[in-house]
Biopython code that builds the backbone (N, CA, C, O; Angstrom):
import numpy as np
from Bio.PDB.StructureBuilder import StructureBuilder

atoms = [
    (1, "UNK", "N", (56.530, -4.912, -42.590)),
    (1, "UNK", "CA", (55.097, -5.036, -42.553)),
    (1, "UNK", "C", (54.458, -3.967, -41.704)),
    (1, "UNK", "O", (53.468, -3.280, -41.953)),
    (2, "UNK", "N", (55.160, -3.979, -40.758)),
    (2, "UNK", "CA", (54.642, -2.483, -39.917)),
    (2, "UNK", "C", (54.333, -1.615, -40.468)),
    (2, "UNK", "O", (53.151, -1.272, -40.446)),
    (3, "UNK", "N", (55.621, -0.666, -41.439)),
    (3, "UNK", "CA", (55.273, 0.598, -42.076)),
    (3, "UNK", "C", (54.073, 0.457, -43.056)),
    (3, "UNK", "O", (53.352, 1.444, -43.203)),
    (4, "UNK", "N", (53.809, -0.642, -43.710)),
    (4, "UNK", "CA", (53.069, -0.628, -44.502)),
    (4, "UNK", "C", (51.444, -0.636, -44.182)),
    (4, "UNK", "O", (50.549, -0.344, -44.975)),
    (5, "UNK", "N", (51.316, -1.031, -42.867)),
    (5, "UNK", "CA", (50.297, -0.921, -42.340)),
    (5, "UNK", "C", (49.609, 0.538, -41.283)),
    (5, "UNK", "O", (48.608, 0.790, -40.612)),
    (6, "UNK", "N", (50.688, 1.084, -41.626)),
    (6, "UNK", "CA", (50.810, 2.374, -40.634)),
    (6, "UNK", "C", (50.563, 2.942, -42.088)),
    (6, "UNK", "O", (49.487, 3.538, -42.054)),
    (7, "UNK", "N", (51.062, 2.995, -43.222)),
    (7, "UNK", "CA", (50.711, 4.050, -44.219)),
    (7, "UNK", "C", (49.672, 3.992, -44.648)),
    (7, "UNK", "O", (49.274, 4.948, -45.314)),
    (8, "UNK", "N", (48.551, 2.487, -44.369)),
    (8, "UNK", "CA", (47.587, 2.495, -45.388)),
    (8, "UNK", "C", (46.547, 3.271, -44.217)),
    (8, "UNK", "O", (45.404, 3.575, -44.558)),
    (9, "UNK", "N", (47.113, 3.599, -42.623)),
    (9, "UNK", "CA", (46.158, 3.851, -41.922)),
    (9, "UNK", "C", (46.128, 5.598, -41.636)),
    (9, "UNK", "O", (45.238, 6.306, -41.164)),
    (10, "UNK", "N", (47.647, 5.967, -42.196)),
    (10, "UNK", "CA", (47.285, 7.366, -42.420)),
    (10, "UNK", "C", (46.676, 7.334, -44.212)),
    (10, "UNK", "O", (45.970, 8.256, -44.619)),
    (11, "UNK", "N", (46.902, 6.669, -44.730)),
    (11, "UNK", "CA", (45.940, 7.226, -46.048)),
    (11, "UNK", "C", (44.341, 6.726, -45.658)),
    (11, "UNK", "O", (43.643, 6.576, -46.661)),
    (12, "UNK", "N", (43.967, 6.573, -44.939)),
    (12, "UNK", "CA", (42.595, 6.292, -44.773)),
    (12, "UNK", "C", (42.025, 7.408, -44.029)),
    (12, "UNK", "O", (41.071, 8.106, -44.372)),
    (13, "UNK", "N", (43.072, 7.534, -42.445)),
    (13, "UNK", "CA", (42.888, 9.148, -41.917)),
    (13, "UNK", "C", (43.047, 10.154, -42.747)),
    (13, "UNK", "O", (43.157, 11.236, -42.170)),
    (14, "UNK", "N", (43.108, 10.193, -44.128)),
    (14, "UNK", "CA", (43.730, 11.881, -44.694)),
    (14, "UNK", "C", (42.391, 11.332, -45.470)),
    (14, "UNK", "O", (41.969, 12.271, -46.144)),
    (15, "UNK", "N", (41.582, 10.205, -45.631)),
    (15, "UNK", "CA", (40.036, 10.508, -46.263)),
    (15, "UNK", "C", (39.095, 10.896, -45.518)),
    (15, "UNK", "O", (38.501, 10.163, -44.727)),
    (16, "UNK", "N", (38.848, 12.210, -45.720)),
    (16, "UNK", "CA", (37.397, 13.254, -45.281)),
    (16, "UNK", "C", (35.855, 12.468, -46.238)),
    (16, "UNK", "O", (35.469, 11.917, -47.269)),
    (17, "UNK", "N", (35.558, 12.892, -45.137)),
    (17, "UNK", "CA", (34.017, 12.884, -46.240)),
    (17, "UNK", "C", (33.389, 14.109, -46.241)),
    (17, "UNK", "O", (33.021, 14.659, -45.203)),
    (18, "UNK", "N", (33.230, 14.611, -47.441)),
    (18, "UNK", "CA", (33.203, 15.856, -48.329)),
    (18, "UNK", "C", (31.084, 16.080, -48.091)),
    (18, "UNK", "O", (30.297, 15.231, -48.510)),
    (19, "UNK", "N", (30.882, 16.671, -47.758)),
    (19, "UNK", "CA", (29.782, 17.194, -48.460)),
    (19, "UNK", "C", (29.616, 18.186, -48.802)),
    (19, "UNK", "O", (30.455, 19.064, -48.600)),
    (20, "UNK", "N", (27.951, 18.522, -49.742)),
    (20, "UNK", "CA", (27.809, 19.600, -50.666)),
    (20, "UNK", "C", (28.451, 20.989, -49.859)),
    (20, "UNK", "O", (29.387, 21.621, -50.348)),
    (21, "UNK", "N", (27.860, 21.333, -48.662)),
    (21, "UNK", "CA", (27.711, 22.324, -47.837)),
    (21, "UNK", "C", (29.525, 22.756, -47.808)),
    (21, "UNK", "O", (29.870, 23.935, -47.873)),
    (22, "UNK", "N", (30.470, 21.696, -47.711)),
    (22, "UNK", "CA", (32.167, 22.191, -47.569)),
    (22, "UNK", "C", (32.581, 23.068, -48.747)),
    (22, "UNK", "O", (33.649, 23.674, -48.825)),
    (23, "UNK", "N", (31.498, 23.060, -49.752)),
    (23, "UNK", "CA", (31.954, 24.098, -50.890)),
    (23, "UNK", "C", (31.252, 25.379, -50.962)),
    (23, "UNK", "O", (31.451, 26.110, -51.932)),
    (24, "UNK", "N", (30.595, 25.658, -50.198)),
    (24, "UNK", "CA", (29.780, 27.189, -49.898)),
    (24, "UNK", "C", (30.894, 27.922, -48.836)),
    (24, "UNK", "O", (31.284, 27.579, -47.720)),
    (25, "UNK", "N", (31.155, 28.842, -49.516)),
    (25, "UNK", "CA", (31.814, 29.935, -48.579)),
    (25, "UNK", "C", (30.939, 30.240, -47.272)),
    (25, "UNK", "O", (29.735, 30.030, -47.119)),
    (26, "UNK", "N", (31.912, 30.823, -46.314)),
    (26, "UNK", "CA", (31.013, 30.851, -44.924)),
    (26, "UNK", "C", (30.384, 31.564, -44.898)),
    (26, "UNK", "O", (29.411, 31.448, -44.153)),
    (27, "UNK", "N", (30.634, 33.289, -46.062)),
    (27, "UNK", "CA", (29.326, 34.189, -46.017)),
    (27, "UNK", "C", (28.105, 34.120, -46.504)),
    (27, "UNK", "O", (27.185, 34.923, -46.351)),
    (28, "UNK", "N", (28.132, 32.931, -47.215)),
    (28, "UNK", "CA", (26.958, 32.102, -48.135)),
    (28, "UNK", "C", (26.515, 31.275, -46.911)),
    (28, "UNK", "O", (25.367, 31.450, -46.503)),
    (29, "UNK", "N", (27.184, 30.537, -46.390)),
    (29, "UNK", "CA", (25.893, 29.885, -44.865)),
    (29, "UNK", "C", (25.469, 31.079, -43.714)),
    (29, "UNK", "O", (24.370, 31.209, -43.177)),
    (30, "UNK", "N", (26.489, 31.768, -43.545)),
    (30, "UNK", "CA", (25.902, 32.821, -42.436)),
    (30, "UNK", "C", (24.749, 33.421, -42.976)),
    (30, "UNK", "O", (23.806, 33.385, -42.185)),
    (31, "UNK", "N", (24.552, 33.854, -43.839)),
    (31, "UNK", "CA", (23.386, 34.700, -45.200)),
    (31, "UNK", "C", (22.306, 33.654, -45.026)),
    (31, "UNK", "O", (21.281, 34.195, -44.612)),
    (32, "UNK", "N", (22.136, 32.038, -45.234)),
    (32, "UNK", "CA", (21.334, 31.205, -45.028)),
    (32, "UNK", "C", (20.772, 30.997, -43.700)),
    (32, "UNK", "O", (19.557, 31.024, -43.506)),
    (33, "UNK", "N", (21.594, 30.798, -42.821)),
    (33, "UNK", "CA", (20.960, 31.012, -41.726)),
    (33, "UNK", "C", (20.369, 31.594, -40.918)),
    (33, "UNK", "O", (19.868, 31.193, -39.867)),
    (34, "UNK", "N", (20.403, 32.808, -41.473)),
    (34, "UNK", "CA", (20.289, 34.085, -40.372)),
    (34, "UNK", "C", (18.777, 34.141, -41.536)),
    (34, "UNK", "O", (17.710, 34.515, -41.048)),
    (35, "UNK", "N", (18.837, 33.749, -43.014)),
    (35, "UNK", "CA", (17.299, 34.019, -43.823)),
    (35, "UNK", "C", (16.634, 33.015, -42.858)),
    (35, "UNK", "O", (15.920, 33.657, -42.087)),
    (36, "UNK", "N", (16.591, 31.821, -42.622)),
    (36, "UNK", "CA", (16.215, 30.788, -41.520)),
    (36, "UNK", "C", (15.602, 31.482, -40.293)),
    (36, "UNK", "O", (14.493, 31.471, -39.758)),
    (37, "UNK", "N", (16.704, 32.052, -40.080)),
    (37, "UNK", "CA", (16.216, 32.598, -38.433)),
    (37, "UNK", "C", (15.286, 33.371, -38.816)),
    (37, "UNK", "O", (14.155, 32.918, -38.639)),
    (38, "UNK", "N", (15.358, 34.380, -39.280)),
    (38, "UNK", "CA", (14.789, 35.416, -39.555)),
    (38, "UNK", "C", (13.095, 35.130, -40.245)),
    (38, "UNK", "O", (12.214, 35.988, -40.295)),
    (39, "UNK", "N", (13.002, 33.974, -40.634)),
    (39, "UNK", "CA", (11.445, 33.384, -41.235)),
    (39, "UNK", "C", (11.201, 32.766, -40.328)),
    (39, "UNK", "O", (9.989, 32.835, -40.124)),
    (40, "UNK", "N", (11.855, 31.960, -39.383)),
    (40, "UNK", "CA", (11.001, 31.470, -38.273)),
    (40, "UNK", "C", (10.507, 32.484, -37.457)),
    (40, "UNK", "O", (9.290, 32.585, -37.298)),
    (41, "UNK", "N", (11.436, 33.394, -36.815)),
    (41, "UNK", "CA", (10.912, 34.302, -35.715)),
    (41, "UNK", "C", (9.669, 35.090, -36.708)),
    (41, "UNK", "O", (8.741, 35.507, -36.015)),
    (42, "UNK", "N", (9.607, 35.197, -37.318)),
    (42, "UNK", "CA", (8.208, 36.202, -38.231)),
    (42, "UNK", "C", (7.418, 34.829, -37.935)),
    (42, "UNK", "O", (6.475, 34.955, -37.154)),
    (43, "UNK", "N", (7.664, 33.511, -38.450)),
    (43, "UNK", "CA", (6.375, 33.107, -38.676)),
    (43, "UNK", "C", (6.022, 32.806, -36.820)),
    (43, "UNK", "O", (4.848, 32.997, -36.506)),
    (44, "UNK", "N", (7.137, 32.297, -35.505)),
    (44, "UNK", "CA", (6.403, 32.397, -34.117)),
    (44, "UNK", "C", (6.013, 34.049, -33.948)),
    (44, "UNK", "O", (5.126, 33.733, -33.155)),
    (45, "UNK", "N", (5.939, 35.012, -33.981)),
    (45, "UNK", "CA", (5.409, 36.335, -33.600)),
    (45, "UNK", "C", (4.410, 36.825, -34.056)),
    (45, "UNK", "O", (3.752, 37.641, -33.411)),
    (46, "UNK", "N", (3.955, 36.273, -35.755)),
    (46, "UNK", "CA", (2.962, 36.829, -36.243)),
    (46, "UNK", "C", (1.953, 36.983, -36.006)),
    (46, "UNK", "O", (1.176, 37.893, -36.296)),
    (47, "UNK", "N", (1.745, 35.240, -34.897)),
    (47, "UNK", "CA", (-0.036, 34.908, -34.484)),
    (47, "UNK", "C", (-0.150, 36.186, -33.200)),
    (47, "UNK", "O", (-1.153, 36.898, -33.160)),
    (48, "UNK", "N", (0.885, 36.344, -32.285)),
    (48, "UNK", "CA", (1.252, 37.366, -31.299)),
    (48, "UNK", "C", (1.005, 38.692, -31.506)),
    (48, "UNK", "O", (0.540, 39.402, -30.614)),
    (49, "UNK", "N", (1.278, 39.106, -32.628)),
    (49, "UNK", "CA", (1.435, 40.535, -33.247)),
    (49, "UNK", "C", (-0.208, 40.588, -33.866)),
    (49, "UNK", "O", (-0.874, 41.596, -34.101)),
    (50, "UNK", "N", (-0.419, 39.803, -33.960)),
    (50, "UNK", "CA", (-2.180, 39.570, -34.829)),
    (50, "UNK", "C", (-3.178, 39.911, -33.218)),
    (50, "UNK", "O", (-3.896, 40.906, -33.112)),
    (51, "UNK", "N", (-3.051, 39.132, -32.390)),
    (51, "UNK", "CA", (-3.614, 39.290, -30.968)),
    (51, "UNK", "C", (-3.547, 40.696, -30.925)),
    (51, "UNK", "O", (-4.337, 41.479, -31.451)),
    (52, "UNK", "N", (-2.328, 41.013, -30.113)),
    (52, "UNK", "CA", (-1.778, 42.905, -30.013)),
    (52, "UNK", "C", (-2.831, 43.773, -30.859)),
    (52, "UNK", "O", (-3.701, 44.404, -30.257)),
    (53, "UNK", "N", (-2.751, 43.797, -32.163)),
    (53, "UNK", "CA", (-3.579, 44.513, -32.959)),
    (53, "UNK", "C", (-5.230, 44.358, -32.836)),
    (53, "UNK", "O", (-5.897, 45.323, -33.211)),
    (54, "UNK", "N", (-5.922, 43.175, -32.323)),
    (54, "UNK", "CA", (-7.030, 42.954, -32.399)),
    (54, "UNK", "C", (-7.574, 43.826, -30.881)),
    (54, "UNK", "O", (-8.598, 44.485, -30.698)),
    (55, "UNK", "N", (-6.321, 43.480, -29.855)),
    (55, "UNK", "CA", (-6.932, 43.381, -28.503)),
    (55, "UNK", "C", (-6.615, 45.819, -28.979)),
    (55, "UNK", "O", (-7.590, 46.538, -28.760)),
    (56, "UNK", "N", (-5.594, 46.333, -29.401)),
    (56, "UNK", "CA", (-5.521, 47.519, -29.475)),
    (56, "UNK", "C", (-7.248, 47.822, -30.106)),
    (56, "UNK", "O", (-8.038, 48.149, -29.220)),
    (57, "UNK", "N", (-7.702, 47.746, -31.236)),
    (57, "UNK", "CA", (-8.285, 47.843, -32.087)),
    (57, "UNK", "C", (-10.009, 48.088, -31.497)),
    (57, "UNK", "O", (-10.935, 48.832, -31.821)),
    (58, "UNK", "N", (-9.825, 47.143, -30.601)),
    (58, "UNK", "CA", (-11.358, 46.337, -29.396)),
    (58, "UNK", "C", (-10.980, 47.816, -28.162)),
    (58, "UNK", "O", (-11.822, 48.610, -27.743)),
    (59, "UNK", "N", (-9.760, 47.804, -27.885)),
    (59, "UNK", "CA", (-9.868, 49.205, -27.103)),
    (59, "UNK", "C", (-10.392, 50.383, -27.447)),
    (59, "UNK", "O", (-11.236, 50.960, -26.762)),
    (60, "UNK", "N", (-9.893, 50.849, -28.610)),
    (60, "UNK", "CA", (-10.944, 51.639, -29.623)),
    (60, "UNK", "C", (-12.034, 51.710, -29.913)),
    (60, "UNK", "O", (-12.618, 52.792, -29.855)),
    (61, "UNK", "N", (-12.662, 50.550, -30.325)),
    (61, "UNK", "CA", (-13.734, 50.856, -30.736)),
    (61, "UNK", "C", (-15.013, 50.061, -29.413)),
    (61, "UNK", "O", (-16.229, 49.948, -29.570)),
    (62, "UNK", "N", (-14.232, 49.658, -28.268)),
    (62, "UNK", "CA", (-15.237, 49.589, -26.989)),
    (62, "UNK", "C", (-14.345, 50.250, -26.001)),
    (62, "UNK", "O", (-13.418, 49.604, -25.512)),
    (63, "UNK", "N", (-14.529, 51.335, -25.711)),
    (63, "UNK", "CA", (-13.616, 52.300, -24.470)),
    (63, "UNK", "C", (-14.177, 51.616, -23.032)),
    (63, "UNK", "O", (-13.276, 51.615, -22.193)),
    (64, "UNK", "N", (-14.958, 51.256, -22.726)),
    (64, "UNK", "CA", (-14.856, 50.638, -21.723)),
    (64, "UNK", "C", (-14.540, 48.900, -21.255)),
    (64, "UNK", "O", (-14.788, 48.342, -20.185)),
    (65, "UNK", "N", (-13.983, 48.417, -22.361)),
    (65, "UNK", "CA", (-12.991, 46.997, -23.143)),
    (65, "UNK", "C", (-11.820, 47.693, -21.894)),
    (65, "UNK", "O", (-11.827, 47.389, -20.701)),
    (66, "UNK", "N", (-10.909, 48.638, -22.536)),
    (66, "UNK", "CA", (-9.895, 48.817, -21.965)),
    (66, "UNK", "C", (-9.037, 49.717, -21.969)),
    (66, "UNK", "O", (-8.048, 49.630, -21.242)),
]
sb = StructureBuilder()
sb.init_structure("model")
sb.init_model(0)
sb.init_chain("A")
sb.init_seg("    ")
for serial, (resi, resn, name, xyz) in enumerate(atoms, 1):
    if name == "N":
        sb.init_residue(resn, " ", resi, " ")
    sb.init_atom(name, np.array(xyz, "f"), 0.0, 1.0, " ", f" {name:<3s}", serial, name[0])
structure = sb.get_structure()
């Protein structure tokens, strides 16, 4: 009775649970993530980079602005 209870508990340990993502090669998630990264940091910098250009722009066209 022992062994038999020891085998049904390694066949339960040798069941994984599979998801979609275990069938994408890793250069297919690195490629995803880094598109991820790469659209967030544009979309936090843009409002930043919009400022920069306004406050350059106001120097120009009022020289004593800055």
């Amino acid at each position: 009775m022992g062994s038999s209870s020891q085998g049904s508990a390694a066949v339960a340990a040798a069941r994984v649970d599979l998801c979609a993502l275990d069938f994408v090669p890793v250069f297919a998630k690195e490629m995803i993530a880094g598109g991820v990264a790469g659209a967030f940091s544009k979309t936090a910098i843009a409002p930043l980079e919009r400022v920069k250009i306004l406050l350059q722009v106001r120097a120009v066209l009022v020289p004593w602005y800055g």
